[in-house]
VEXMAR-871906 format. One line per 3 residues: number of its first residue (from 1); their letters; for each residue z, y, x of C-alpha. Coordinates in Angstrom, 2 decimals. Layout:
BEGIN
NUM> a> Z:Y:X | ...
***
This chain:
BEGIN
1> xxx> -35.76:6.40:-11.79 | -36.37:10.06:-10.78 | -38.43:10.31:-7.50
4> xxx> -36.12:11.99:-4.41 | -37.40:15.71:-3.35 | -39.36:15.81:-0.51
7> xxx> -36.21:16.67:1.43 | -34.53:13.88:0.50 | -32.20:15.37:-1.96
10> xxx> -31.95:14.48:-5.63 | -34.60:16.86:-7.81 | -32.94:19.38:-9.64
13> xxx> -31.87:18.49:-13.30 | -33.50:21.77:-15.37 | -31.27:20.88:-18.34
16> xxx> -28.29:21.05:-16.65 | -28.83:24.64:-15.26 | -28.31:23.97:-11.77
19> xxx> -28.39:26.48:-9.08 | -26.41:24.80:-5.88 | -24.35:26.94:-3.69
22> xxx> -25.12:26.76:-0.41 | -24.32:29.73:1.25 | -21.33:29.37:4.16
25> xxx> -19.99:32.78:4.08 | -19.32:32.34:0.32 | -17.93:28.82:0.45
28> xxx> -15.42:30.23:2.93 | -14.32:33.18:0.38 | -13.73:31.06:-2.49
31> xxx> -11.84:28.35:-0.26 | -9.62:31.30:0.82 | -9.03:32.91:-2.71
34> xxx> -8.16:29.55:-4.18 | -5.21:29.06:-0.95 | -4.47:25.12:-1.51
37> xxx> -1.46:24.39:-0.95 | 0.12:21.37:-0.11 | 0.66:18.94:-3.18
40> xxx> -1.79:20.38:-5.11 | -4.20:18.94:-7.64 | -8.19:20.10:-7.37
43> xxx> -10.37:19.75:-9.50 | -13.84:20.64:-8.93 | -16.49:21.01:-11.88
46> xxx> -19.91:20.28:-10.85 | -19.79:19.61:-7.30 | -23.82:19.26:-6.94
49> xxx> -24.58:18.50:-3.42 | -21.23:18.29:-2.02 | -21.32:22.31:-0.20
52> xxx> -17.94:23.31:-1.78 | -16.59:19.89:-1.70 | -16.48:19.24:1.64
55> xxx> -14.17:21.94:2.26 | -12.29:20.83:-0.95 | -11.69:17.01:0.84
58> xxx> -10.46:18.86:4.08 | -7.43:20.53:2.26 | -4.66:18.53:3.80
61> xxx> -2.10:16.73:0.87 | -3.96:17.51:-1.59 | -5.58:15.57:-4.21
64> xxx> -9.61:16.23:-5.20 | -10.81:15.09:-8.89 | -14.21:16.00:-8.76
67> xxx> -16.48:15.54:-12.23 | -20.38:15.58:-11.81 | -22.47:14.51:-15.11
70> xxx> -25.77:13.94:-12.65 | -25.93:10.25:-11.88 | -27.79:10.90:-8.65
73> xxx> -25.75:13.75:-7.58 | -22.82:11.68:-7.62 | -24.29:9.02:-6.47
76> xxx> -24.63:10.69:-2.78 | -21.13:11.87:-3.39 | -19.50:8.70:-4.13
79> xxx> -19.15:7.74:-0.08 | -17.27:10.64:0.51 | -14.61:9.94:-2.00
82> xxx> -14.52:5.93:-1.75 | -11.59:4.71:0.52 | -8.47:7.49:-0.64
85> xxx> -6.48:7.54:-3.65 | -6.10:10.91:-3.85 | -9.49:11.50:-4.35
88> xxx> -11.89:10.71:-7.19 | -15.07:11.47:-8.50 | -15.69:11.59:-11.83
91> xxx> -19.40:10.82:-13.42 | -18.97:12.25:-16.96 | -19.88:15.76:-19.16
94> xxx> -16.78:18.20:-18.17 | -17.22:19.12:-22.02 | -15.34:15.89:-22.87
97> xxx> -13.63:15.97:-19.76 | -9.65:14.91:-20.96 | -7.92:17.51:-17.97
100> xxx> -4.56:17.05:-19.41 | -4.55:12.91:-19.24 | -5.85:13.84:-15.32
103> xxx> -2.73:16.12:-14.95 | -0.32:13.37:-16.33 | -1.71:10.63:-13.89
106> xxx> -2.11:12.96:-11.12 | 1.42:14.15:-11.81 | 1.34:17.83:-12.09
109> xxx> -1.07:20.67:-13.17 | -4.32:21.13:-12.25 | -5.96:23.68:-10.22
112> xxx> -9.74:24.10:-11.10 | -12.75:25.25:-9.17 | -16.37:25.30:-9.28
115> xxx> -20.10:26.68:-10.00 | -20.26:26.91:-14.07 | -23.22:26.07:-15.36
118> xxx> -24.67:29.20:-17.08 | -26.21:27.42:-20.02 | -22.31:25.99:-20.93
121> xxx> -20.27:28.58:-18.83 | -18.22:30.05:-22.38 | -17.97:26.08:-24.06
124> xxx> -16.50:25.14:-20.34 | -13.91:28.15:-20.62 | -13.01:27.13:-24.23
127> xxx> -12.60:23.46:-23.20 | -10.29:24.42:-19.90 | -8.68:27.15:-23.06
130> xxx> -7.66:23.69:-25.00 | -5.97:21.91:-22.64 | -4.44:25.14:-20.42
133> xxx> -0.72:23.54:-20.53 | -2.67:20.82:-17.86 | -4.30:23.82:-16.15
136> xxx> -2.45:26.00:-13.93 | -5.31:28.26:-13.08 | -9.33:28.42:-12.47
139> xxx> -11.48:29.61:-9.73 | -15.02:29.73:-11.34 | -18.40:31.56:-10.34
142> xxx> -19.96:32.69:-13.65 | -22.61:34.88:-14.11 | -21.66:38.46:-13.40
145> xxx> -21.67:39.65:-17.17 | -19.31:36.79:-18.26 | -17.00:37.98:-15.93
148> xxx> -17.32:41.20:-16.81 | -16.70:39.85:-20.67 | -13.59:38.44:-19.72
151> xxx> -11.74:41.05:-17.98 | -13.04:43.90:-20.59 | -10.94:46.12:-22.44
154> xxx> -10.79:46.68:-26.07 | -13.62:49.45:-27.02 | -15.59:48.45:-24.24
157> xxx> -18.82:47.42:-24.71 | -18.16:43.67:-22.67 | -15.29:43.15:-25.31
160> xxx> -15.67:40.34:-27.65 | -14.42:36.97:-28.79 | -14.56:35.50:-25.18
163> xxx> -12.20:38.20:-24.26 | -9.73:37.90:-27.05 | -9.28:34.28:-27.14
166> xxx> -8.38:33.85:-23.72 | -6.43:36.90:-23.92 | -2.58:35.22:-25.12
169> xxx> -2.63:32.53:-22.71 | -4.92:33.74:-19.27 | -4.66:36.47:-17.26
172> xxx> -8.18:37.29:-15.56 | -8.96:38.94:-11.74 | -12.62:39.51:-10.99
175> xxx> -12.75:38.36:-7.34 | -15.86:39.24:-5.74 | -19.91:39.29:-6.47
178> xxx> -22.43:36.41:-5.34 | -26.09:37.45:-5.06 | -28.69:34.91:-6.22
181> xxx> -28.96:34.20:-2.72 | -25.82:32.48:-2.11 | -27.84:29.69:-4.60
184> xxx> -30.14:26.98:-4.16 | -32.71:27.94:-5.84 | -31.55:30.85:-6.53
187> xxx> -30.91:32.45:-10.11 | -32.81:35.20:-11.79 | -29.12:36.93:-12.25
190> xxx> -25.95:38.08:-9.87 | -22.90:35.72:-10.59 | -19.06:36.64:-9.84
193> xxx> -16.13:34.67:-9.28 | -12.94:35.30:-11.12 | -9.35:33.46:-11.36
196> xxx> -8.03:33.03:-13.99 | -4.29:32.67:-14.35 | -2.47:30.44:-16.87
199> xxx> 0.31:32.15:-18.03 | 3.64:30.56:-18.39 | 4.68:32.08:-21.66
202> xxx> 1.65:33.64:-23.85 | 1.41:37.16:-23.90 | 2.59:36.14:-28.29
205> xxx> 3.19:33.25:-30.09 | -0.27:32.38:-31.49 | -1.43:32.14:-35.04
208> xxx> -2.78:28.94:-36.33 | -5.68:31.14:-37.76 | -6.22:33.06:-34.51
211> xxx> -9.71:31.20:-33.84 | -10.65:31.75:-37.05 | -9.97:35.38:-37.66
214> xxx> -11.44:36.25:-34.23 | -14.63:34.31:-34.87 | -15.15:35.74:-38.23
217> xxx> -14.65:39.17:-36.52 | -17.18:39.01:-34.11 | -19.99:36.57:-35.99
220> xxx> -21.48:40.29:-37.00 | -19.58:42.97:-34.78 | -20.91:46.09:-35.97
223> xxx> -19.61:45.47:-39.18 | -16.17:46.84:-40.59 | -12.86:44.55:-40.37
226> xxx> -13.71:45.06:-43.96 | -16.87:43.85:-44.94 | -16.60:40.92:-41.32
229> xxx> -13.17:39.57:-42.79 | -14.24:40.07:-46.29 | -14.18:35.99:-46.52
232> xxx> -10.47:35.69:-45.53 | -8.54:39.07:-46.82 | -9.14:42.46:-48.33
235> xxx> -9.42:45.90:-46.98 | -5.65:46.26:-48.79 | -4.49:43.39:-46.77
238> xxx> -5.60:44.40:-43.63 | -4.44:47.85:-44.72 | -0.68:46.42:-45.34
241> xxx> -0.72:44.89:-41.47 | -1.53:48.83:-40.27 | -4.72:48.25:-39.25
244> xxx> -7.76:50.55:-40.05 | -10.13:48.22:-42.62 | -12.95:50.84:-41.37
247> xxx> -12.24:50.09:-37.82 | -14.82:48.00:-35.84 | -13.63:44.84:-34.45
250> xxx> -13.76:45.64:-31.23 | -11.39:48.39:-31.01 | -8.18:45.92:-31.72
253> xxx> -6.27:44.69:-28.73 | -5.80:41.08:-29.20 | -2.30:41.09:-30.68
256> xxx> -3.94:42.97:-33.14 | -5.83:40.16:-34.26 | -2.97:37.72:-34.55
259> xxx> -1.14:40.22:-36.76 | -3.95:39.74:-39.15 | -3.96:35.66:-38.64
262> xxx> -0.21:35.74:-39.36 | -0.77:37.61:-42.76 | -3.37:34.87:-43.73
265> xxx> -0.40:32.61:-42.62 | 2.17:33.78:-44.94 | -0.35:34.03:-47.93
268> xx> -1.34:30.48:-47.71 | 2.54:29.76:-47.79
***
């Protein structure tokens, strides 16, 4: 077993890229940009040492799913959440996390908060992305340039495959900044805290070829449409969906995309 820091709290886990947040002033902004609301269903990812998830337990009528993948972190958190039925804590990898069998029992759609890990901060975002008919939005602290990634704007240098696949179904507000001192210890970078909205009809109906098309786009994103969808369609076929095959990826808005992922539709029917 893994000998207790000299303070008496568990060591730090390198590999799962934990920086605690500790600081009160921020715990207090996030609490109030999230606004539970009565009936509500939390979910925290990665509650660490319990800073944020004390507040979390004091939101009155709601429920608190909390899912921690350190054994001795959760450990020390397990009192807290023995004794209530509306609370749980979860010891598990939020990665394989099911959210949308957790909305079903908890009877309504979840509302997500926490610290990201840095190391799996864009596989968390595509996991929440999968099951976002469970999720009705996400309060997350990220570092500062993912944020920035995910509210960018075609042509910008931030804009990439993050961006677009999130695009048809999330709407994204960049909340406010966290230093690396708002962490314990603190992080060599600035993080940022964003909510992220699911919406209740997607901005378009999406192509079953979406993911692919976008990921082939931006696998080498200098390159042409051309010569980085030269594996799926021709420079005539994205010519025919009035798109520039000379124009970097980049430049399309999302929609854009799907027009192409619809014309690899039709051609496989």
């Amino acid at each position: 077993m893994a000998r207790q820091a000299a303070s008496g709290r568990p060591p730090r886990r390198k590999r799962f890229g934990q920086h605690f947040l500790h600081d009160p002033a921020a715990i207090r902004r996030i609490v109030a940009a999230l606004a539970p609301r009565a009936g509500d269903h939390l979910v925290e990812i990665g509650p660490g040492r319990g800073a944020l998830t004390r507040e979390l337990l004091e939101c009155a009528d709601c429920t608190l799913d909390a899912i921690e993948i350190d054994r001795d972190l959760a450990a020390r958190l397990a009192a807290a959440f023995a004794g209530d039925a509306r609370h749980a804590l979860h010891v598990g990898d939020a990665l394989e996390f099911d959210f949308t069998a957790l909305a079903a029992l908890r009877g309504g759609r979840l509302r997500i908060v926490g610290n990201l890990p840095y190391n799996i901060s864009t596989a968390l975002l595509f996991r929440l992305l999968a099951h976002a008919d469970a999720i009705l939005d996400a309060h997350v602290m990220l570092q500062r340039e993912v944020v920035a990634r995910l509210a960018a704007q075609p042509g910008s240098a931030d804009y990439g495959r993050l961006t677009v696949m999130l695009a048809p179904r999330v709407a994204v507000e960049r909340l406010f900044d966290l230093g690396p001192g708002a962490f314990q210890p603190p992080p060599r970078v600035w993080s940022a805290v964003a909510r992220l909205t699911v919406l209740t009809k997607p901005r378009f109906t999406v192509s079953r070829r979406y993911a692919e098309v976008v990921q082939a786009a931006f696998a080498h994103r200098r390159k042409t449409l051309r010569n980085a969808l030269a594996r799926l369609m021709s420079g005539a076929e994205i010519a025919a969906c009035g798109l520039d095959p000379g124009a970097r990826p980049a430049t399309l808005a999302p929609q854009e995309f799907n027009t192409l992922a619809l014309a690899l539709d039709r051609a496989r029917v």
